[in-house]
N, C-alpha and C positions, 0 to 999 in steps of 0.2 A: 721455123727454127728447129735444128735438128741436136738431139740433144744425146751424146754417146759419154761411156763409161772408160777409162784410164787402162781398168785392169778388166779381163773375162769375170761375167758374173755365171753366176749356177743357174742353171733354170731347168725347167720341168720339161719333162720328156714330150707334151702335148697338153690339148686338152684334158683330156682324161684325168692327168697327173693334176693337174690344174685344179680342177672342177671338182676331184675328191680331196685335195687338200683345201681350199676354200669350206668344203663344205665341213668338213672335217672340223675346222675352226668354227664355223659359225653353228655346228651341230657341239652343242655342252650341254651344262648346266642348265643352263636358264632353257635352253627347251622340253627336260626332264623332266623338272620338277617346277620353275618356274610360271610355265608356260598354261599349267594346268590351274596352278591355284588363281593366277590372275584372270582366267577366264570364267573358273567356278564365283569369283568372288564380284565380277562384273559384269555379269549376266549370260553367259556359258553362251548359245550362238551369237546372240548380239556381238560378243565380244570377237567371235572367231570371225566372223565379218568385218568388222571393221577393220580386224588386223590385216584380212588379206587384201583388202583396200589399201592400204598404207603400204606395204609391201610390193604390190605393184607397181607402184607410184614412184612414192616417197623414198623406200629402199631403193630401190632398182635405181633411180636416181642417184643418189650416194655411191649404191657400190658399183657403179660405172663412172663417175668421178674419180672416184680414189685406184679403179685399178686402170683407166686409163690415164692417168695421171703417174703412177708406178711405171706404167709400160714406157709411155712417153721419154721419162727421163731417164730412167734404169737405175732409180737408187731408190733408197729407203723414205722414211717418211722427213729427215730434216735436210736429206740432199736431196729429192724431190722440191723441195720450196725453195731450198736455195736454188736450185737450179734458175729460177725466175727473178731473185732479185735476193740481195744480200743485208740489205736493213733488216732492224731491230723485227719487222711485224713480219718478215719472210722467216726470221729467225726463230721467234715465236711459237708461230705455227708449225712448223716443224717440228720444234722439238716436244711441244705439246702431244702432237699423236704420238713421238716417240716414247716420251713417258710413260704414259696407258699402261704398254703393254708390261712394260718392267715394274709397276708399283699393281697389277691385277698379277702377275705369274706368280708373285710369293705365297699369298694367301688363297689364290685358285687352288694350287699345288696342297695347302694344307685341307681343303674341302676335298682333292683327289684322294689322299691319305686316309681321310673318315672312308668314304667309296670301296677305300680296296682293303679295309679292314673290314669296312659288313661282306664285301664279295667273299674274300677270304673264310668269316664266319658261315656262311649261309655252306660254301665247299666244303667247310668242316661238319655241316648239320649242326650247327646252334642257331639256326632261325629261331627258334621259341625263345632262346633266350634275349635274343633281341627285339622281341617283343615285348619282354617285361618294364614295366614302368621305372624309370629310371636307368635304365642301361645308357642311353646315348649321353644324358646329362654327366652320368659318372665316366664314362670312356674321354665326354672331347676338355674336361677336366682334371684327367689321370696326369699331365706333364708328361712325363717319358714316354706313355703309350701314343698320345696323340702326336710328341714329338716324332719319336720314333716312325709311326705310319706314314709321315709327314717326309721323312729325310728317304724315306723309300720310293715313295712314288716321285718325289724330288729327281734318283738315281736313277729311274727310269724315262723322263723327261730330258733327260742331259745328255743320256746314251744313245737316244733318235736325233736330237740335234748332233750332236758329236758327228755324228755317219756323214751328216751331209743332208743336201737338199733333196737329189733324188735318190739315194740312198739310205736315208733316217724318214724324210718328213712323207716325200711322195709315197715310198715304199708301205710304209705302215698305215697312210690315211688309206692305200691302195688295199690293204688286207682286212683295216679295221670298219669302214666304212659303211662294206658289206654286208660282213657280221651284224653290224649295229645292225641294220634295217631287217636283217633278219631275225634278232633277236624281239626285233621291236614288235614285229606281225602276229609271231609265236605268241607273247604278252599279250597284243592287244584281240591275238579270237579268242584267247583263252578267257581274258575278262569282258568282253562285250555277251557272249555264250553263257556269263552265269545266271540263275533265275533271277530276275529284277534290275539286272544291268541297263536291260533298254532302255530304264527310266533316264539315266544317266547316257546313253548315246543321244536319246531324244532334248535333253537339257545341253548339252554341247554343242551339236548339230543343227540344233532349229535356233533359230534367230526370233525374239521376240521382242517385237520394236519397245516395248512397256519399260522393261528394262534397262532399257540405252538412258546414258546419262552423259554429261560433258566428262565426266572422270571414267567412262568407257573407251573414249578418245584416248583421253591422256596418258593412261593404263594400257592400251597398245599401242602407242606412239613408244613408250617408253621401252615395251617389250620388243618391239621390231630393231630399236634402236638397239639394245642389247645383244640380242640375237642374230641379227646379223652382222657381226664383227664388224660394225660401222665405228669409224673413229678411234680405231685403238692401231690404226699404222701397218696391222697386216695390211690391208688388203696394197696399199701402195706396194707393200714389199715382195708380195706375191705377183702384184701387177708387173713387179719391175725383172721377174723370173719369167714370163710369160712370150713366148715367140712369137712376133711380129704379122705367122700366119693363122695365130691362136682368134677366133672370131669371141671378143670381147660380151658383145650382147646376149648370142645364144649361151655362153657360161655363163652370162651374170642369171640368165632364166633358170637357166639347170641348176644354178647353187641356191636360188631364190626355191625353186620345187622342191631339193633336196630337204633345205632346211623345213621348208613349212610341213613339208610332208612326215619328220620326223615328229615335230611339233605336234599337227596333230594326233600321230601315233599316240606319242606321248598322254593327250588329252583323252584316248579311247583307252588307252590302256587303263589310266589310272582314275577319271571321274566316273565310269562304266563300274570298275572295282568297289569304290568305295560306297556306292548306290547299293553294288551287291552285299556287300559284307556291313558295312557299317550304317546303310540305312539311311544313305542318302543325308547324313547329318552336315549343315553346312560350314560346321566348325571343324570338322576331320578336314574338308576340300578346300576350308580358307587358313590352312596351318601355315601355311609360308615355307621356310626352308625347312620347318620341320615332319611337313610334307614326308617326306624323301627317308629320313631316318628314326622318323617316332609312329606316324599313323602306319604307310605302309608295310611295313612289318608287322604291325599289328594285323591287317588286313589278309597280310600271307599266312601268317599263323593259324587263320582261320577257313582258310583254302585247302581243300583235300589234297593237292600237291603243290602246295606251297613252300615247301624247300626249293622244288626245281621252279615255280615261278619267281622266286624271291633273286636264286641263283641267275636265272634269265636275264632279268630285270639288273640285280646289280651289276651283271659281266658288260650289259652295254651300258649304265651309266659310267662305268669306268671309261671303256671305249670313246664312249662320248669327254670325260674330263681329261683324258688321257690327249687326246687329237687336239682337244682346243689348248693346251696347256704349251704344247709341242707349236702350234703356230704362237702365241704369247711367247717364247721363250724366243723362236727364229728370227720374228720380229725385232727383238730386242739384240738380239746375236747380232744380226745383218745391221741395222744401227750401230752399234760398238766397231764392227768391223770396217762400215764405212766413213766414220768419223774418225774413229781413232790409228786406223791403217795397221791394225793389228791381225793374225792370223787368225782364222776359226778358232782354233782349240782355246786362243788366249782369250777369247773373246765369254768362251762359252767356257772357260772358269770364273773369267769378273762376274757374269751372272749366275752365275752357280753359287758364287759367294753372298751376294745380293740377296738371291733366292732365300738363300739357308739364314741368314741376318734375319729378315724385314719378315719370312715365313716364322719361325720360330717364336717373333713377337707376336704376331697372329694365333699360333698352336697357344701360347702359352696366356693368349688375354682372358683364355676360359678357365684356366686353374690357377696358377698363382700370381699372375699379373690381371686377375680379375679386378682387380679394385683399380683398374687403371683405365679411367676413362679421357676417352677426347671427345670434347663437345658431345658429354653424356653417353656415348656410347664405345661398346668393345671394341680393342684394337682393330679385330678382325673387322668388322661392321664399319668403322670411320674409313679402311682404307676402300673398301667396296662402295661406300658413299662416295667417297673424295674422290674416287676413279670414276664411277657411273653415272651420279650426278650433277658431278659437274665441270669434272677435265674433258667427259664426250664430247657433252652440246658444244663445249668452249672450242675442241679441236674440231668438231663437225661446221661451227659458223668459221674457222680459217682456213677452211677446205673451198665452203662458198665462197669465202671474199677473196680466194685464189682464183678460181675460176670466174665468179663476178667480173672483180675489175682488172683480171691481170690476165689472164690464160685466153679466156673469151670462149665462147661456145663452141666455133669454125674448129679453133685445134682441138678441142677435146671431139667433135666428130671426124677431121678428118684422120684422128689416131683409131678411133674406132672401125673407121671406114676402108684401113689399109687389109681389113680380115675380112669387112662383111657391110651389107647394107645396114641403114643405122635404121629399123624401123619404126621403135618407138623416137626417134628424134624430138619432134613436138611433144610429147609427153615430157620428155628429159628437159627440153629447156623451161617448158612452163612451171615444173617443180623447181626445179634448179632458181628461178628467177623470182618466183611469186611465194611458192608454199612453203620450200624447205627450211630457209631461217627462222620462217611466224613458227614452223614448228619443230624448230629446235629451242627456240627463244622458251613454247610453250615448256619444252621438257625439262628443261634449267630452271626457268623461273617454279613450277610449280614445286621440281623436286625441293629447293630451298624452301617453297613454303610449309610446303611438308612437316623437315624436318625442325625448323622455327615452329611448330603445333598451329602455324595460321589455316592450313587443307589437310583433311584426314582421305590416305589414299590406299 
């Protein structure tokens, strides 16, 4: 069944264009700063192991579903599902992935905004003062300021979609990309190179089976899921930009390299540091998101040139929120545009309005809408839950049961097969059919128990 588009859709120049916008997306946050603490906090190699295990696998599986399933049809994530059948559970699923991306881009965008107010600070030489005790609590509580940071990097997210596909998204992931990984190298000799570092390359790197526990599993099941924009409707919509002689598998490998490899940048960079300077204490490297904005600036502060590593460091976390913010927001664009049969520009003001609404509740649940919880916690935090938790797994098991019972295996290889030989095939269907639901099912069910206080994770 050959499945064609009404109107010309935009697509990427190639590969290339491809391969750094994907990666672009699936290189954020969570590989920053995420990436590092759940490994410090799970057993630092054990953890890096089993991640790349699952990533092979279980990723690779996924995000060859979802972008030959994009390619396939040529739409986004709820005219992709429709395209197969138009009941309520084709309906469903669809708009499930569609959602993601629009209820994560408001409050992503407000965590960009903190990013490019410490970049900004460290440009201006107040590193030291963002090391003082209380600075982050007082700035993401300020209302105007946080607001404000917020509505700016907001303005600059709007203005790469605005351009266009190869003109905004390709373009920039094509400039930024780069930079990242080079920022990232700079960072990570500078901190593996300090006196005591190696202890921390050696506790990340080595794998020590003692360690490993079922919640070492769980904890990169969940980080893989994260990380690699699995479930949140890009990759359908990038799949669906993608040229029919574009070889699906070797970019699904290249974006899978990409991302890990920043990932573990990320983990030399910063668990190597914190061994250096802070002594290896395992409450600096199990801070969580405060990781990012309380310890390491502490850490920089104490670095003979630690303005310019603070500067390094922030210019590509921006980079990195910047790219992924920019695919979140495309996704949502290219949905609006294909549902509602509206032009770009109208498309990417409805969300720009969206943004600025559902963002602003976010900026503001730390200052004067703090006393405003759902189900116990900040605005910001409920919508990162209600998104990661548990709309992924739910859009990741209607991706399966599209392909399961509906799509069947033969088309999803002979779409991939129109570029290139399928070589992992056998790997792809035996996840696909055996492993991926038990371990979406695990990622869903646990997060809920979590947050119930039934599994402390």
């Amino acid at each position: 069944m050959e499945h064609k588009t009404k109107t010309a859709r935009s697509q990427f120049t190639g590969r290339i264009g491809y391969v750094l916008s994907v990666a672009g997306s699936a290189v954020g946050l969570g590989n920053i700063w995420r990436f590092p603490y759940l490994a410090a906090k799970y057993g630092g190699g054990i953890f890096l192991l089993v991640y790349l295990v699952l990533m092979l696998t279980f990723g690779f599986a996924l995000i060859v579903s979802e972008t030959a399933l994009g390619r396939m049809t040529g739409k986004s994530p709820v005219g992709a599902f429709a395209s197969f059948g138009k009941s309520a559970p084709f309906r469903f699923g669809g708009w499930i992935n569609a959602v993601v991306p629009m209820l994560i881009v408001p409050y992503y965008s407000v965590i960009g905004g903190w990013v490019l107010k410490y970049l900004v600070e460290y440009l201006c030489g107040n590193g030291k003062a963002m090391a003082e005790d209380g600075f982050f609590g007082s700035f993401i509580s300020s209302n105007a300021g946080a607001e404000v940071w917020f509505l700016v990097f907001t303005a600059l997210v709007f203005f790469v979609i605005l351009a266009g596909v190869k003109n905004g998204v390709e373009r920039v992931s094509k400039v930024m990309m780069p930079l990242l990984l080079l920022l990232a190298t700079f960072v990570m000799v500078y901190s593996v190179t300090r006196p005591g570092a190696l202890a921390g390359v050696r506790y990340f790197l080595v794998p020590r089976f003692e360690d490993f526990s079922i919640m070492t599993v769980v904890a990169a099941m969940g980080q893989m899921f994260y990380s690699l924009s699995i479930a949140m409707g890009i990759l359908y919509t990038y799949g669906s930009y993608m040229h029919k002689d574009v070889d699906i598998e070797k970019s699904t490998e290249q974006v899978e390299f990409f991302d890990t490899g920043v990932a573990v940048l990320a983990g030399l960079m910063i668990i190597p540091a914190v061994f250096a300077f802070s002594g290896g204490t395992m409450e600096n490297l199990k801070a969580g998101p405060s990781l990012a904005f309380i310890t390491l600036p502490k850490v920089f502060a104490s670095m003979e040139i630690g303005g310019v590593i603070g500067t390094a460091f922030f210019l590509m976390f921006f980079f990195a929120a910047l790219t992924s913010a920019i695919s979140l927001l495309e996704t949502s664009v290219s949905t609006l545009q294909d549902e509602l049969h509206l032009t770009r520009p109208v498309c990417c003001v409805l969300m720009a309005l969206l943004m600025v609404v559902l963002g602003s509740c976010s900026a503001f649940g730390y200052g004067m809408w703090d006393h405003v919880l759902l189900f116990g916690m900040q605005i910001l935090d409920f919508f990162d839950f209600l998104t990661n938790s548990i709309m992924m797994p739910i859009a990741a098991l209607a991706t399966c049961f599209l392909i399961l019972k509906v799509v069947g295996f033969k088309r999803i290889a002979d779409e991939v097969q129109i570029s290139s030989v399928f070589h992992r095939r056998k790997v792809y269907e035996f996840f696909m059919k055996y492993l991926a639901p038990v371990c979406i099912l695990v990622i869903l069910l646990s997060s809920i128990a979590n947050v119930l206080g039934l599994i402390t994770m």
